[in-house]
N, C-alpha and C positions, 0 to 999 in steps of 0.2 A: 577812864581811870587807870593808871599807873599800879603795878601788881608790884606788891612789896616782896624780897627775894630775901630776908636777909634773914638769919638761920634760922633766929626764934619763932618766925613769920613760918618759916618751911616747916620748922619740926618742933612744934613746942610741945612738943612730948619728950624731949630729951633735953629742955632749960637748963635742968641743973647738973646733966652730965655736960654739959656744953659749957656751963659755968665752971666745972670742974676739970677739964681738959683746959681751958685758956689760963687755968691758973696754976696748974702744976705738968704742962705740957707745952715744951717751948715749941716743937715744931707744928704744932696744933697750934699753936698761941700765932704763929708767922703762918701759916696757913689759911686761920680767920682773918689775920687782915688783910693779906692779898684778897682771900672772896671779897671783903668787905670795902675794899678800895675799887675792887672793879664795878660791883653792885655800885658804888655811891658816881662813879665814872658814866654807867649806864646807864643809870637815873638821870644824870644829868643831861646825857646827851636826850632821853627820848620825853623829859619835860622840856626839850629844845634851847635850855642854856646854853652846850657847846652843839656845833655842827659839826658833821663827820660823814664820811659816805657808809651806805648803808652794810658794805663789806666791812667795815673796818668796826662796825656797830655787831655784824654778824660772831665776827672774831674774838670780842671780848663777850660775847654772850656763851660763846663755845668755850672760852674760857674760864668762866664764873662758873657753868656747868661741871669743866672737868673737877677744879675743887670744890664744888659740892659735893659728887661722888667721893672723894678723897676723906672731907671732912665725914660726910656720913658713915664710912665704914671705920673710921677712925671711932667715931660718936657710937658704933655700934660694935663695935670689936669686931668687926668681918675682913 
């Protein structure tokens, strides 16, 4: 099974500050969709739609990560 990453999956104890950041916060707003394009990028690659080597799969995992922690202290005022 496939582990869902995508915010409200991660933190949905902060839904409606997350709803509230993407609506009146544009670089939060550009933020969620990069995680959210890499997340849907990575899903893709590891239900086996695209192919990629396993470094290049590493790379966008370490980068869905950094913005997570971004978005999070964003989503938490830290």
């Amino acid at each position: 099974m496939i582990e869902k990453h995508d915010l409200h999956h991660e933190f949905p104890e902060y839904y409606d500050r997350i709803h509230e950041l993407k609506t009146h916060d544009s670089h939060f707003a550009r933020l969620f969709e990069e995680y959210h394009d890499l997340n849907r990028e990575i899903l893709r690659i590891e239900e086996g739609i695209e192919n990629t080597t396993d470094e290049y799969l590493e790379e966008l995992k370490k980068k869905r990560l950094l913005h997570k922690d971004k978005l999070y202290s964003m989503i938490t005022n830290n």
